[in-house]
C-alpha positions as CSV (number, residue, x, y, z in Angstrom):
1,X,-9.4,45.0,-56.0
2,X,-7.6,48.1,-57.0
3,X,-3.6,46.7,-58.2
4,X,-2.6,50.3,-58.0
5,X,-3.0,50.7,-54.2
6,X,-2.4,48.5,-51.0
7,X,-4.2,45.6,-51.2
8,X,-3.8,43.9,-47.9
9,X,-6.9,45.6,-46.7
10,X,-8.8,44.4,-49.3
11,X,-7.0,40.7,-49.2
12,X,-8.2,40.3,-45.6
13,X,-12.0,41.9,-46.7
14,X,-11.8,38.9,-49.1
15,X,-11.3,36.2,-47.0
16,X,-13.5,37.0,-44.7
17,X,-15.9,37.2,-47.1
18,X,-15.2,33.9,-48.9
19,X,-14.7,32.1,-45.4
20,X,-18.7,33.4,-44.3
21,X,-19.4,32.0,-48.0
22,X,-18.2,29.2,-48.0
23,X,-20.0,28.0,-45.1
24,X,-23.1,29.0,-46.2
25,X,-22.7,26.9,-49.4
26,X,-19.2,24.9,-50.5
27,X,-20.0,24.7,-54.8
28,X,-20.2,28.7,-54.4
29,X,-17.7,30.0,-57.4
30,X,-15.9,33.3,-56.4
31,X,-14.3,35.5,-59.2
32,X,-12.0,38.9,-57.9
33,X,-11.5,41.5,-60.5
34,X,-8.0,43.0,-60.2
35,X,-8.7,46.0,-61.3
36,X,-6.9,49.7,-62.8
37,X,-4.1,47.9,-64.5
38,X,-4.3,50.3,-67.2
39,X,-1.1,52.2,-65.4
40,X,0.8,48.8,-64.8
41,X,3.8,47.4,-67.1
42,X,2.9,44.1,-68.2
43,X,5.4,42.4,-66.1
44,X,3.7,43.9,-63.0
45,X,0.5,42.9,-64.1
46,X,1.4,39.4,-64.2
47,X,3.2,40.3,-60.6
48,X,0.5,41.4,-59.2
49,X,-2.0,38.6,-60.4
50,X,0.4,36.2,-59.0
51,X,0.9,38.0,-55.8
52,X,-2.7,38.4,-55.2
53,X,-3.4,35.0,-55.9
54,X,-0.5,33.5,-53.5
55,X,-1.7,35.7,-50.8
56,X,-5.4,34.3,-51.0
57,X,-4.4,31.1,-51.5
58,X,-2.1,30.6,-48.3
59,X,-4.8,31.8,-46.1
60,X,-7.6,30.0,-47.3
61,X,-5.3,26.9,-47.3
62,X,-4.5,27.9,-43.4
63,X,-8.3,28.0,-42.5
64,X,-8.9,24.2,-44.6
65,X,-10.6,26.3,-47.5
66,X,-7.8,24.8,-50.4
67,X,-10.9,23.1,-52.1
68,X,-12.3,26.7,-52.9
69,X,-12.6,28.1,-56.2
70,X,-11.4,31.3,-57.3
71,X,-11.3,32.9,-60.4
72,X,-9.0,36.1,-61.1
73,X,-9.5,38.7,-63.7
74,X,-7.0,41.6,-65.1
75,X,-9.6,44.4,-66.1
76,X,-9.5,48.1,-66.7
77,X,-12.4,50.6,-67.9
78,X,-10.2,52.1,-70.6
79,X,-10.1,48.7,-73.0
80,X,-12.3,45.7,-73.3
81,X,-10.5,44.1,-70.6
82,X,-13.6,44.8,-67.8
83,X,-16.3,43.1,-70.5
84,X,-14.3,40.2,-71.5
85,X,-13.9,39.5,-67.8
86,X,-18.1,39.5,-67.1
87,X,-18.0,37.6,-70.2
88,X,-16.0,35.0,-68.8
89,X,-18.2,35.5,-65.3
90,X,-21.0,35.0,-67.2
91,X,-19.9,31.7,-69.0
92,X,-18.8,30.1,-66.0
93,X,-22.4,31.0,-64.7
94,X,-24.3,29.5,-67.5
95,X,-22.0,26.9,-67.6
96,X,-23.2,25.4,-64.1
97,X,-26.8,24.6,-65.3
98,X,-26.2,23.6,-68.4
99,X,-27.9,26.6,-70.0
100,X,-24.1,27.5,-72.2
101,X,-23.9,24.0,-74.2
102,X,-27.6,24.3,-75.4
103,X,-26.6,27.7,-76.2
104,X,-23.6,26.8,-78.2
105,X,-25.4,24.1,-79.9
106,X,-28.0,26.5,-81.3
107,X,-25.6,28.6,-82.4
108,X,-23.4,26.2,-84.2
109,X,-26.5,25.2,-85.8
110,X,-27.3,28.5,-86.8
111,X,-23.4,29.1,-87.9
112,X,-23.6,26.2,-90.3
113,X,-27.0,27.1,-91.6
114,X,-26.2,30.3,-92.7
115,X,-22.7,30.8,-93.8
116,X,-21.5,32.7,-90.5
117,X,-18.0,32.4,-89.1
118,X,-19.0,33.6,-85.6
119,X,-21.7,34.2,-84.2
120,X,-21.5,34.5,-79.9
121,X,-22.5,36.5,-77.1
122,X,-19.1,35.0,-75.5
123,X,-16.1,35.8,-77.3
124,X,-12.5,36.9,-77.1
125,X,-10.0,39.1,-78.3
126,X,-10.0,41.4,-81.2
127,X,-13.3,39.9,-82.3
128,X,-14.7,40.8,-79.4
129,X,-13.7,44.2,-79.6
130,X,-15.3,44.9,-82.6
131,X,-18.7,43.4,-81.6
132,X,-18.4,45.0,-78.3
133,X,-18.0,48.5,-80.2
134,X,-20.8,47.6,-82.7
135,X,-23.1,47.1,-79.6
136,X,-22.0,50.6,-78.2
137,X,-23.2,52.1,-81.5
138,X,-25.8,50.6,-81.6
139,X,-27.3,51.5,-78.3
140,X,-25.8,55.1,-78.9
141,X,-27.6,55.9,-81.9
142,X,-31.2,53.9,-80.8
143,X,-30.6,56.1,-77.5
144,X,-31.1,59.1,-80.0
145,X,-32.9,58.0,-82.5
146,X,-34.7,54.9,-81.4
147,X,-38.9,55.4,-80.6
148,X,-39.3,56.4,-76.9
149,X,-40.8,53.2,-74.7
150,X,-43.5,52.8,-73.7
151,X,-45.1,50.2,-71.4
152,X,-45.4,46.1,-73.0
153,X,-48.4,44.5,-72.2
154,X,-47.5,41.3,-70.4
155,X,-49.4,39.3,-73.2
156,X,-46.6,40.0,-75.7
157,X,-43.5,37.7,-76.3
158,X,-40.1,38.1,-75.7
159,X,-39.5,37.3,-79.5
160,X,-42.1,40.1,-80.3
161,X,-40.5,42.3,-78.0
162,X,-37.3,42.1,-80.1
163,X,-38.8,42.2,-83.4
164,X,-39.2,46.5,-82.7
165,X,-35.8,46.5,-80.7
166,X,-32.5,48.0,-83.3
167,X,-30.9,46.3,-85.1
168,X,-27.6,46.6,-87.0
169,X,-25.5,45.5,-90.3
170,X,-21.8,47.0,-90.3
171,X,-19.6,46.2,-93.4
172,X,-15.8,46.2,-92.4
173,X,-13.1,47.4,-95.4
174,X,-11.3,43.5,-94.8
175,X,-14.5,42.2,-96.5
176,X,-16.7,40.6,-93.4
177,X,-19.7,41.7,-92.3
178,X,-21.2,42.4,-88.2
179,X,-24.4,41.6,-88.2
180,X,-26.7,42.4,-85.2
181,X,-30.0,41.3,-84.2
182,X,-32.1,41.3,-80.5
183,X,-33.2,38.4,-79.7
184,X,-34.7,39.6,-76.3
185,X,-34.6,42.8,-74.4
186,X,-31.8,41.8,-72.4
187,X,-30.2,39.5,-75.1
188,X,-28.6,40.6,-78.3
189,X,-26.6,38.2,-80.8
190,X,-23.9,39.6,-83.3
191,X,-22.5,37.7,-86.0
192,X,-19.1,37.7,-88.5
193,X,-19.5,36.8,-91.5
194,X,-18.2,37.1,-95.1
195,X,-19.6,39.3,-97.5
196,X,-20.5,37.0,-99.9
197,X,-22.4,35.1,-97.9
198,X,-24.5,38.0,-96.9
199,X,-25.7,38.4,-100.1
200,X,-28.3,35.6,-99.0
201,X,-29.9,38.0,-96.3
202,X,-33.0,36.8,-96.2
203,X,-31.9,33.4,-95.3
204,X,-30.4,34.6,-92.3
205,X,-33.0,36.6,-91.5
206,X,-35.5,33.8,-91.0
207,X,-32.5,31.3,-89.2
208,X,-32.5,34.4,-86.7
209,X,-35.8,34.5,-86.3
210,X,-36.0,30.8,-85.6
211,X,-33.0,31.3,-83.5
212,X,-34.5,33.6,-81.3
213,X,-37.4,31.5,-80.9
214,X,-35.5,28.5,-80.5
215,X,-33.6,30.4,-77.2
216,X,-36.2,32.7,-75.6
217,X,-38.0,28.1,-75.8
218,X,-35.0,27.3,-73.7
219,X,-36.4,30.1,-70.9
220,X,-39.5,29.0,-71.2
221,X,-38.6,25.1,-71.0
222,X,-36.8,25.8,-67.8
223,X,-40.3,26.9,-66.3
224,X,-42.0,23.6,-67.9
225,X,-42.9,24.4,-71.4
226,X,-41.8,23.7,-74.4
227,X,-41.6,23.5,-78.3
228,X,-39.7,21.8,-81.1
229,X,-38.0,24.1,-84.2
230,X,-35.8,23.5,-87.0
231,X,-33.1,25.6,-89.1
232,X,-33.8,26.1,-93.0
């Protein structure tokens, strides 16, 4: 939804749309992006939100809808706004099967095992940031340098997959360390960490690698299979 242009259009587009949904199937989570708020002060972002949201919310409340959920989102494509929101998307996605806790879980376990302050696919702020701009490198410089694909037999695992995909260690002048690894083709996890507790590299290496087996398992348990793995 565009906050720099009439959005009565695009209000009524919306409820139509979540009033067809919402027949179809009631649990359905709905999440509007208000978007280009780049060239909005910050008290007319909050105007806006709240504006939007009021709007929505009378005439869903008119048509006996109150008990649907909507989720609004601030986002521009000149800062990190637009990831952080799919981020959040994302989470509340997971979240519904139970797929985000076991996720967590693994990589508290993983956190504690190796001397890592963060370690997330998920996270906010100014942390964020700076994995989502390690990432970007990343991809940039395997985009120019990186061995040109080539078709993957079927017969080779996700985990082996990863093993040729970049990776990436960044040290930052405040004395952490962003440390990224693939864990599948479509799944990458970055971690903070001290410097000192880099120096045991190789410990972390092998965590990851469990790590990455222990969550391309939880894909495969999903379909029926499974295996048991522990940390070092």
């Amino acid at each position: 939804m565009d906050a720099q242009d009439d959005y009565m259009v695009a209000l009524k587009q919306l409820f139509l749309t979540v009033n067809t949904a919402y027949k179809v199937k009631k649990d359905m989570l709905f999440e509007v992006l208000v978007h280009k708020i780049d060239g909005l002060s910050d008290d007319h972002k909050i105007e806006t939100q709240r504006d939007i949201h009021m709007r929505i919310r009378d005439d869903l409340t008119e048509a006996g809808l109150q008990d649907v959920h909507l989720g609004f989102h601030l986002t521009s494509i000149y800062d990190h706004s637009i990831f952080e929101a799919f981020s959040k998307i994302i989470q509340r996605i997971l979240g519904e099967d139970g797929f985000l806790p076991t996720l967590e879980n693994l990589l508290n376990i993983m956190c504690s095992n190796s001397g890592i302050e963060k370690a997330s696919c998920l996270i906010r702020g100014r942390s964020y940031e700076i994995c989502a701009d390690m990432m970007d490198v990343v991809m940039d410089v395997g985009a120019v340098y990186g061995a040109s694909g080539s078709p993957v037999s079927p017969s080779v695992t996700p985990e082996a997959q990863a093993e040729d995909e970049v990776g990436s260690v960044i040290r930052l002048n405040n004395g952490m360390v962003l440390y990224m690894r693939g864990v599948n083709q479509k799944l990458s996890l970055v971690c903070l960490l001290r410097e000192e507790n880099y120096e045991k590299c190789g410990l972390i290496d092998f965590n990851f690698s469990v790590f990455r087996t222990a969550v391309n398992d939880v894909f495969t348990v999903r379909r029926g299979e499974g295996s048991t793995l522990s940390f070092k």
